[in-house]
Steps between C-alpha positions, in 0.01 A plus 500: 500500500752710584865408651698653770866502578650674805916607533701425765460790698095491466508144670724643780279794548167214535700319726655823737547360861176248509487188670387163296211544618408842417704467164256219409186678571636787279604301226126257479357877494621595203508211333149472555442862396723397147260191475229730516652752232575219269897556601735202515832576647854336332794410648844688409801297545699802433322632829531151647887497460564833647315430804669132523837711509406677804457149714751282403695685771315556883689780535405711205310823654232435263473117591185547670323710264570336179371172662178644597491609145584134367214392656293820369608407171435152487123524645414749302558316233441089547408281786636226684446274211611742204613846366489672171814647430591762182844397289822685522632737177681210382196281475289761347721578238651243405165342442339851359821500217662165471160259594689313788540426828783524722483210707753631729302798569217344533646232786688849647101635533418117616776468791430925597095415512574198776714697692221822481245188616705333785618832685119659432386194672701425781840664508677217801855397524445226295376687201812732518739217502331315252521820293827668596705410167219631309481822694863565497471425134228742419659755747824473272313535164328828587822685620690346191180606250573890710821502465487397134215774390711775698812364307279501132379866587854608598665367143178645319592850675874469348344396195332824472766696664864337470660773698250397801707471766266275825172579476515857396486522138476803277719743724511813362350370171143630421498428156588176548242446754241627259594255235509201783149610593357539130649132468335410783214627417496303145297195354903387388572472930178306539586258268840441610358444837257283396779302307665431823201321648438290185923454505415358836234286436655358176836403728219317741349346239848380339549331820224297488531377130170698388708728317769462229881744508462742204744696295571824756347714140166277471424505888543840517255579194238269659511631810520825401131460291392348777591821746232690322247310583642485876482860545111475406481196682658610870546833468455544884863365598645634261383828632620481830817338342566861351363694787782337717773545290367873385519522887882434522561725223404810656679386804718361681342223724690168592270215397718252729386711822177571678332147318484674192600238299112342592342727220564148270235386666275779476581488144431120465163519695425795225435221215201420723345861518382526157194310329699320277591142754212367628223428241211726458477539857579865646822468675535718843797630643498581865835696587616816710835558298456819309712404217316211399114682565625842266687257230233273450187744490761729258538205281133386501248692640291180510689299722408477882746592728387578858638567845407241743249749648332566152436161461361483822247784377429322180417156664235777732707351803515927624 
């Protein structure tokens, strides 16, 4: 059995400009085809709260779009009874590292999985009111989680160069770009990358009691052995992770303008590319972002990364 995720922009492309009734067609198509191939698709609620942040607002250009894709998305991967949805980074580390669940995350997935269900279904008045705090809510979180990762990159960047003055780092300094990149470039930057995910999870985990405040020295040491394995572990995000910021060091692009801040969750939906999260099942990723298809075949040339026509051709649907 093998399992099947699709990104954002792969459910928008299956859902185009089709009515309900031609989107549904489509979608019991390839299910059926996936059924046939042994193929079960999953559920991302990264996905799932991207498109949810195009609809809490009617007037959104993509409004219309994005809630064709909801109901793409939720179809293709449950019923009118039940879906099967993947965990979030949190979820799968802190239970890959630490051995517990965040039950906060998990009720985030919970409350993100019955809005996915309600506007797939039937997207009246009544569902929007009934859900307008949550979509407000979810709209804030994933232009305060951009705003955030473009802030992180930006204070990484004058890390590396302190004299970096905006965005443009390195002026007139080769040899200090060369060093920046060789750092980059390093097992020692993976680590300390990986570190700030487990630093994450540990804080969550704090929260909830399931975790005990260390000495700044013996958290750091744990952590730090436990970055190694990380690396081997999800080597995928981390990847992209350095791709991005090698990106911003051999220019000068604003990551607060043209959505560019949205590569977190290209980089989040990366620890579900490799073969590493879902069992012994294969794990396909269906995708037409460049980035992510290049970084994850360069990092494993085992994983399955397609383009939404590719998998098209390996279902034998062209």
């Amino acid at each position: 059995m093998e399992k099947v995720i699709f990104d954002t922009n792969a459910y928008r492309y299956l859902a185009g400009n089709k009515t309900n009734k031609q989107l549904s067609k489509k979608i019991q198509k390839l299910k059926d085809r996936e059924n046939k191939n042994g193929i079960e698709s999953l559920l991302s609620p990264i996905v799932a709260k991207e498109l949810l942040a195009h609809v809490s607002n009617k007037k959104d250009p993509s409004y219309s779009k994005c809630l064709r894709a909801i109901k793409a998305q939720y179809y293709h991967s449950g019923n009118d009874k039940t879906f099967t949805m993947i965990p979030t980074p949190e979820l799968l580390i802190s239970k890959s590292f630490f051995y517990e669940e965040i039950s906060s995350k998990t009720e985030t997935n919970n409350a993100i999985g019955q809005m996915i269900f309600h506007f797939a279904k039937s997207p009246t008045d009544y569902v929007y009111r009934k859900f307008q705090k949550n979509l407000n809510e979810n709209t804030k979180h994933v232009k305060e989680s951009e705003d955030l990762f473009a802030f992180e990159l930006q204070s990484f960047l004058k890390k590396l160069d302190p004299n970096c003055v905006g965005w443009k780092a390195f002026n007139n300094d080769p040899k200090g770009r060369k060093k920046a990149l060789t750092y980059l470039r390093s097992n020692e930057c993976s680590k300390e990358i990986a570190m700030a995910y487990l630093y994450i999870v540990h804080a969550l985990l704090i929260e909830e009691g399931k975790r005990k405040q260390q000495n700044d020295k013996v958290l750091y040491d744990e952590l730090y052995e436990m970055s190694s394995k990380f690396i081997k572990v999800f080597p995928e995000p981390i990847a992209l992770y350095k791709l991005v910021i090698e990106n911003l060091i051999n220019s000068d692009f604003n990551l607060f303008e043209n959505s560019r801040s949205n590569f977190v969750w290209d980089i989040h939906l990366m620890f579900n590319v490799g073969q590493n999260t879902i069992g012994k099942s294969k794990t396909i990723f269906v995708t037409s972002d460049k980035a992510i298809i290049e970084t994850a075949l360069k990092t494993n040339t085992k994983n399955l990364v397609f383009t939404f026509e590719e998998y098209m051709e390996y279902l034998g649907l062209k």
